[in-house]
C-alpha positions in Angstrom: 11.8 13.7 -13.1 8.7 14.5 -14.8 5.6 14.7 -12.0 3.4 12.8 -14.4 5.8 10.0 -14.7 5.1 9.2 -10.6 2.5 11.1 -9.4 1.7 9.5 -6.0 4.2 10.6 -4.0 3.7 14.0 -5.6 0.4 14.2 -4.2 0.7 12.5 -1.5 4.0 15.0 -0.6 1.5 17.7 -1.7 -1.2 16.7 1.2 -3.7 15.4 -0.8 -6.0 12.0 0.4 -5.4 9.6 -2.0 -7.5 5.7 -2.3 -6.3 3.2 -3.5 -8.0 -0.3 -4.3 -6.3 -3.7 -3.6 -5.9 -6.2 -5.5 -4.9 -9.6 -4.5 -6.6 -12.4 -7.6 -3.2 -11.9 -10.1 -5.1 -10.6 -12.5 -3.5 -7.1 -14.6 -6.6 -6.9 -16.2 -8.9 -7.0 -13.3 -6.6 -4.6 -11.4 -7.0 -2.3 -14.9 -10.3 -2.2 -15.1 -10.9 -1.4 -11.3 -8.7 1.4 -11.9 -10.2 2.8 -15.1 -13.7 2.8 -12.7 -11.3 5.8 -10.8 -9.3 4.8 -8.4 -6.3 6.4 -8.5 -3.9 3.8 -7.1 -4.0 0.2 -7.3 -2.3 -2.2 -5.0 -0.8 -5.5 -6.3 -0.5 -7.4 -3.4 2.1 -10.6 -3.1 1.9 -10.9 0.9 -1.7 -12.5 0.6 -2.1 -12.2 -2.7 -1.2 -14.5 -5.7 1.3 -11.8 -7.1 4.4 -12.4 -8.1 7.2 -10.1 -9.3 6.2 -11.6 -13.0 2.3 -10.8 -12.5 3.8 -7.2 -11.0 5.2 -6.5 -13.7 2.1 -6.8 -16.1 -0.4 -5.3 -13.9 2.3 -2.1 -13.3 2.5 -1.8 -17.2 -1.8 -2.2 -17.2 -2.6 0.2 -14.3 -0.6 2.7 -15.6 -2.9 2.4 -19.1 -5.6 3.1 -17.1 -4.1 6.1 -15.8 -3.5 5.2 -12.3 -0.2 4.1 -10.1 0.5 1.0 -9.5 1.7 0.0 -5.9 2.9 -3.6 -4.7 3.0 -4.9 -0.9 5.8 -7.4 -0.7 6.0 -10.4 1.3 7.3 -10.5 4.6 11.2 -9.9 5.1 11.5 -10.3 1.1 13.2 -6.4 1.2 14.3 -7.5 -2.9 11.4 -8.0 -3.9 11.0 -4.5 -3.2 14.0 -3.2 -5.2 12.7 -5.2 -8.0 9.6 -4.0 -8.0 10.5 -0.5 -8.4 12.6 -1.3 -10.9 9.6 -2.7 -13.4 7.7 0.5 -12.5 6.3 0.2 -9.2 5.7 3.5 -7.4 5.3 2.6 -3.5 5.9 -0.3 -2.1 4.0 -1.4 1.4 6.2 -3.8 3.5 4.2 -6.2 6.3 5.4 -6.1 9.5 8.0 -3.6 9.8 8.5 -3.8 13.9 11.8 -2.2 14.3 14.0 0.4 13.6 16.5 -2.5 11.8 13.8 -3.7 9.7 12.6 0.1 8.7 16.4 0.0 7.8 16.4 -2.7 6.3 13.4 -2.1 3.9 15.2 1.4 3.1 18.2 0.1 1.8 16.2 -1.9 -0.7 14.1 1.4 -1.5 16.7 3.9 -1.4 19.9 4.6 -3.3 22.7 6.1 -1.2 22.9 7.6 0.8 19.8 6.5 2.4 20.0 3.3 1.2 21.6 0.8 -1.2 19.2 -0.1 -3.6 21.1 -2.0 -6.9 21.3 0.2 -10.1 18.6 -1.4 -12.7 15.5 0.6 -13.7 15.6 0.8 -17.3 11.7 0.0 -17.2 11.2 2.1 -14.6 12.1 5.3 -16.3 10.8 4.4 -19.9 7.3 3.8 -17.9 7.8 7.2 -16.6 8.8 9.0 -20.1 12.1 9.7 -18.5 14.8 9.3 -21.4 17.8 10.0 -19.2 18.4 7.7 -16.8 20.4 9.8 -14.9 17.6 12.0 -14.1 15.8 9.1 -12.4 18.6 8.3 -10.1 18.5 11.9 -9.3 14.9 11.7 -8.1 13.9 8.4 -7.7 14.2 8.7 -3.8 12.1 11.4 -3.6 9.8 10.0 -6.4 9.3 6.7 -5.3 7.8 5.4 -1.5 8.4 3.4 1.2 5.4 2.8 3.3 6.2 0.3 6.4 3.0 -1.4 7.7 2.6 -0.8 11.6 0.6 -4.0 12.8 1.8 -5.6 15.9 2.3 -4.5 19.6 5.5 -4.3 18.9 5.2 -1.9 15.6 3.2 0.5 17.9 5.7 0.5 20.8 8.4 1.5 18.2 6.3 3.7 15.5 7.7 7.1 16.7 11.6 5.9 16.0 10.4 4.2 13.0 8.4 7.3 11.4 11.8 8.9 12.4 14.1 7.0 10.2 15.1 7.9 7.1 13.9 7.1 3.8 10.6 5.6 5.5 8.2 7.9 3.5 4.6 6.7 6.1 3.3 4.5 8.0 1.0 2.0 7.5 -1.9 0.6 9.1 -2.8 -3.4 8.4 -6.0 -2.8 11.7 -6.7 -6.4 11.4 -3.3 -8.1 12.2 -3.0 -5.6 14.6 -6.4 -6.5 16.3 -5.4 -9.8 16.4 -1.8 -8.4 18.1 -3.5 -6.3 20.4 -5.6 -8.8 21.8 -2.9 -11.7 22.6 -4.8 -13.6 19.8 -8.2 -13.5 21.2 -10.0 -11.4 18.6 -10.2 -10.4 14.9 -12.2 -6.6 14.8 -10.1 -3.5 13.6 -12.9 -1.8 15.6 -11.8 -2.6 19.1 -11.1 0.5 21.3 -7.5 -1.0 21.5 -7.3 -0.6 18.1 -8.5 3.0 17.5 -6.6 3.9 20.5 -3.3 2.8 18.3 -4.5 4.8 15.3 -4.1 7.8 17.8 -0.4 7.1 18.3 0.5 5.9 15.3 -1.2 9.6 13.2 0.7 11.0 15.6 4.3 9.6 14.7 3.0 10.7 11.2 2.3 14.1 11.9 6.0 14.8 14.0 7.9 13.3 11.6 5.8 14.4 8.8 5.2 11.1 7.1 2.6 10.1 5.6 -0.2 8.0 7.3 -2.1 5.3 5.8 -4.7 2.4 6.4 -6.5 -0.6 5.1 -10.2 0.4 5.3 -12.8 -2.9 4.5 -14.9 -0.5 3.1 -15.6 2.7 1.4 -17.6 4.0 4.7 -15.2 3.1 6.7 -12.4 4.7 4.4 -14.6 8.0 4.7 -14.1 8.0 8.4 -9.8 7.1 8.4 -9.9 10.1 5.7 -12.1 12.2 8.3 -9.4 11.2 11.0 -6.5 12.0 9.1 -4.9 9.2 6.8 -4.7 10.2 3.8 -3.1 7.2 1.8 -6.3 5.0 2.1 -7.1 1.3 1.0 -10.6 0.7 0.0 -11.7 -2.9 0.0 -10.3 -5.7 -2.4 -10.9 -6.9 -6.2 -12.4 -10.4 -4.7 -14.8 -8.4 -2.6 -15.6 -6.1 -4.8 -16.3 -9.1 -7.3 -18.1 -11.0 -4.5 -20.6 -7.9 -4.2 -21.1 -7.6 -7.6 -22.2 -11.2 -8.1 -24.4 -11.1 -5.0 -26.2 -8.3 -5.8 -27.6 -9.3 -9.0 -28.3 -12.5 -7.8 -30.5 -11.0 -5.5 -32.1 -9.2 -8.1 -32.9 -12.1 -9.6 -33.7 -14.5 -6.6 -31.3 -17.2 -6.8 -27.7 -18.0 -5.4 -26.8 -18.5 -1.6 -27.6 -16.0 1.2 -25.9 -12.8 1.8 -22.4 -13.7 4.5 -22.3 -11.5 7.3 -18.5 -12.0 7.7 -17.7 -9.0 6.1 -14.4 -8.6 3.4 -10.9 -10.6 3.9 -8.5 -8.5 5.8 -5.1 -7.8 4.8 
């Protein structure tokens, strides 16, 4: 399989920090233009986002224009969504809330073709996306070509990461630090910053790094996404297209002294 045709896990397998933006407003073009600005990896998210596998399907086709890969989280449990997805094009797919070793199972056999998984033969889009002519040589790569990234965040996920990072055909790991602020505190707060928190960064890079999987995170914002990077993720989301809208809006309204006050709340979590 050509390296240009899915370059994300290349790199990523390479050791290379990669951002990616997130997208959530079901807009291809929106998610095209963020990634012509040089992002090189946009999420098309259909957990909290208005994506479906139809929107998908155009914004894979439109991020790839802009010279960028195209990456989809999937909503919860829906484990065909992600065979689906990869095969209209996607490159990784993020799944919420994988707790267990059965669900990291699970969410492989959608992924993966045997014998790590049983993902359904279908990716005649997939492979002309990629310039691959032969269809045989995408089945002979797509596992490798193609990733599984399992989200790590509850209690739960964090009690389990080390046999989830172990099983097979999970290609990282995940972080979504605001559900699993929300886990970690029984409920009683909503800040990724907690020393709870940061404390389960610790064991979840290290799952990463003994099973050599690759580690990633939600960041609300570039400074932020500087520090995971600084830390050791190295798959990295950086903000969202409604935030980055919101800012953009705000600050020339402030240049020209109208529209409502700055919030404090900060971006919407994932």
């Amino acid at each position: 399989m050509s390296a240009s045709g899915f370059p994300l896990a290349r790199r990523l397998r390479a050791g290379e920090t990669v951002y990616t933006a997130w997208c959530s407003l079901a807009s291809p073009l929106v998610a095209e233009y963020i990634a012509r600005e040089g992002f090189a990896a946009v999420v098309l998210d259909q957990q909290h986002g208005l994506y479906d596998i139809a929107t998908v399907a155009h914004g894979i086709g439109s991020v790839r224009a802009a010279g960028a890969s195209p990456i989809t989280r999937v909503p919860l449990n829906d484990f065909p969504s992600a065979s689906r997805a990869l095969d209209v094009g996607i490159e990784a797919v993020i799944a919420p809330m994988i707790n267990t070793v059965t669900l990291a199972k699970e969410f492989v056999g959608a992924m993966k073709y045997p014998p790590l998984g049983e993902r359904s033969w279908g990716p005649a889009r997939a492979a002309a996306l990629a310039g691959i002519p032969d269809l045989k040589d995408y089945f002979k790569a797509a596992n490798d070509a193609t990733l599984a990234l399992a989200m790590i965040e509850t209690r739960e996920a964090v009690a389990n990461v080390d046999a989830i990072a172990a099983t097979d055909g999970i290609d990282g790991l995940f972080v979504g630090p605001f559900d699993l602020s929300i886990a970690l505190s029984n409920g009683a707060v909503l800040d990724p910053y907690t020393k709870d928190v940061d404390a389960a960064l610790d064991v979840i890079l290290a799952a990463a790094s003994k099973h050599k999987k690759i580690p990633g995170i939600f960041c609300a914002s570039a400074d932020v996404a500087v520090g995971a990077a600084k830390r050791g993720f190295r798959f990295i989301a950086v903000g969202t297209d409604l935030a980055f809208l919101r800012a953009g809006t705000a600050a020339q309204l402030k240049t020209l002294g109208i529209g409502p006050k700055a919030e404090k709340s900060g971006l919407p979590p994932v």
